[in-house]
C-alpha positions as CSV (number, residue, x, y, z in Angstrom):
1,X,53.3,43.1,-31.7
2,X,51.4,41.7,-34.7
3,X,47.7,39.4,-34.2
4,X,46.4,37.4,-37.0
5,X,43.2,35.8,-37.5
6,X,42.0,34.3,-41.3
7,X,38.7,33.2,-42.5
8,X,38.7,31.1,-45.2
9,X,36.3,30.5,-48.0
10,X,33.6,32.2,-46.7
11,X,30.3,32.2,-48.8
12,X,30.2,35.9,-49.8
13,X,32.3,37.2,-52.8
14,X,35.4,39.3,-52.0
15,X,33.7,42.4,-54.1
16,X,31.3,42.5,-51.6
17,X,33.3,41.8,-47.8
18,X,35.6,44.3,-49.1
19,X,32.6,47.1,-48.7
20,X,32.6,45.9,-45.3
21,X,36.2,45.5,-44.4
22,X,37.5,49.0,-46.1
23,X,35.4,50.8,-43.3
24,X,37.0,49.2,-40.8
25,X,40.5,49.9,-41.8
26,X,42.7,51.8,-38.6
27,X,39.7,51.7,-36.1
28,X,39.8,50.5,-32.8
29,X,39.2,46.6,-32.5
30,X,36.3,47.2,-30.0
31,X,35.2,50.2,-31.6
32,X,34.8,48.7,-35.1
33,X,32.7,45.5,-33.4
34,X,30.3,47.7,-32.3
35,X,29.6,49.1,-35.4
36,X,29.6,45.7,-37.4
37,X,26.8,45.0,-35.3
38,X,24.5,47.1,-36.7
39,X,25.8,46.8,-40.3
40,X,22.7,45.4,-42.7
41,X,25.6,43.7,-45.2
42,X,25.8,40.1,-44.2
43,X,29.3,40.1,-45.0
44,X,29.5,42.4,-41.1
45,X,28.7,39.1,-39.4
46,X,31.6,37.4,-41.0
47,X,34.0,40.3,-40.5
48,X,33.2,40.6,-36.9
49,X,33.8,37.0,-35.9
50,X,37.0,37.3,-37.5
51,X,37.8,40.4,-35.5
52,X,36.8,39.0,-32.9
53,X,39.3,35.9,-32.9
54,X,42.1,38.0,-33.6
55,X,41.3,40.1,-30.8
56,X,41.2,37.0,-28.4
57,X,44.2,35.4,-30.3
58,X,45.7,38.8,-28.5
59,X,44.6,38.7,-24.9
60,X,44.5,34.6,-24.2
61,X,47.7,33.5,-26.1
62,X,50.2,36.8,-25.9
63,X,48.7,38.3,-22.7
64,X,48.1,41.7,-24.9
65,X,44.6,44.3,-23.3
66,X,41.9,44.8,-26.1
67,X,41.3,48.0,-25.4
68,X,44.7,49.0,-27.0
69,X,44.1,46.7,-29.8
70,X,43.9,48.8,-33.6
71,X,43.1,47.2,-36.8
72,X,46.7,47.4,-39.0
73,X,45.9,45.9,-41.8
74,X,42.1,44.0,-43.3
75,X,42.1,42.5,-46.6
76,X,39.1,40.4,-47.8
77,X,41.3,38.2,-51.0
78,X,39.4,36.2,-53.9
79,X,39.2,32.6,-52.7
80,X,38.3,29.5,-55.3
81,X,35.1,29.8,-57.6
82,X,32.4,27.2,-58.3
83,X,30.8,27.0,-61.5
84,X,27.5,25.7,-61.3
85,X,25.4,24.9,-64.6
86,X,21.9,26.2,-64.9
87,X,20.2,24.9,-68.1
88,X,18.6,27.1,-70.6
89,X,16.5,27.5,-73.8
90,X,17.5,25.1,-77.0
91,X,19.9,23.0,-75.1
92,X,22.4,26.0,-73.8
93,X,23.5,26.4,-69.8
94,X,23.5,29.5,-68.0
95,X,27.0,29.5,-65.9
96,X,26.7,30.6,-62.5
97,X,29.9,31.3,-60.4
98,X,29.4,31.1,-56.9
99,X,32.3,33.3,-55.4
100,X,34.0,33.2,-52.0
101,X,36.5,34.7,-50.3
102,X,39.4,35.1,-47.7
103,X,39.0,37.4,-44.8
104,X,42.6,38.6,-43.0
105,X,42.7,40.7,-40.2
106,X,46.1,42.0,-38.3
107,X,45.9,43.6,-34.8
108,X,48.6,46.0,-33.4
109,X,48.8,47.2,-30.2
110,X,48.8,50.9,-29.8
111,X,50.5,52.4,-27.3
112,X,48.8,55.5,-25.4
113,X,52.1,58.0,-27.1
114,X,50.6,57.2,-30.6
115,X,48.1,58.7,-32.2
C-alpha cells in the first residue's frame, strides 16, 4: 500500500530541496528522519516534516506500523516564481526570482521477505 504526503510552495528552490531529498531516496522512513535531523541544509527541516506526515498519514488513517515504512518515491518539483524588482544604476532593475517548490513523498510498506 501506497502513503502520500505534499508540501506545497515551500520557500526554498527545487535546485536546492532536491540535494536534500535525493539522499533520502529508498531509506527507511525512521531511518532517514534521523538523519535529516542533523542535516545543516535548511531545506532537511522541510523534508522531514513532510516525511513525517506521510509517515502518520500511514499509522493513524490505514492502521499501517512505521517501522516497516520505506521511502518509494521523493520528488522535490518547481512550484510558481515571483519576480521581484530591485532598482539599479541609470534607471535599470535588477530582477530577482524568488523560487519555491513542491515536496512529494510516497511511503510503501515493506514486508520483512523483501530486501
Amino acid at each position: 500500500m501506497q502513503v502520500q504526503a505534499v508540501t506545497k510552495y515551500t520557500g526554498i528552490s527545487a535546485q536546492k530541496a532536491r540535494l536534500v531529498v535525493n539522499e533520502m531516496r529508498g531509506r527507511q522512513a525512521e531511518e532517514a528522519l534521523a538523519i535529516l535531523e542533523f542535516m545543516p541544509q535548511s531545506s532537511a527541516r522541510i523534508v522531514a516534516k513532510t516525511i513525517k506526515s506521510a509517515l502518520f498519514n500511514a499509522t493513524e488513517n490505514f492502521g499501517l506500523d512505521a517501522e516497516d515504512m520505506y521511502i518509494a518515491k521523493i520528488v522535490a518539483d518547481d512550484a510558481p516564481m515571483r519576480r521581484w524588482r530591485r532598482f539599479g544604476a541609470r534607471g535599470r532593475f535588477k530582477p530577482w526570482i524568488r523560487r519555491s517548490s513542491h515536496i512529494t513523498v510516497v511511503l510503501e510498506e515493506r514486508v520483512n521477505g523483501e530486501a
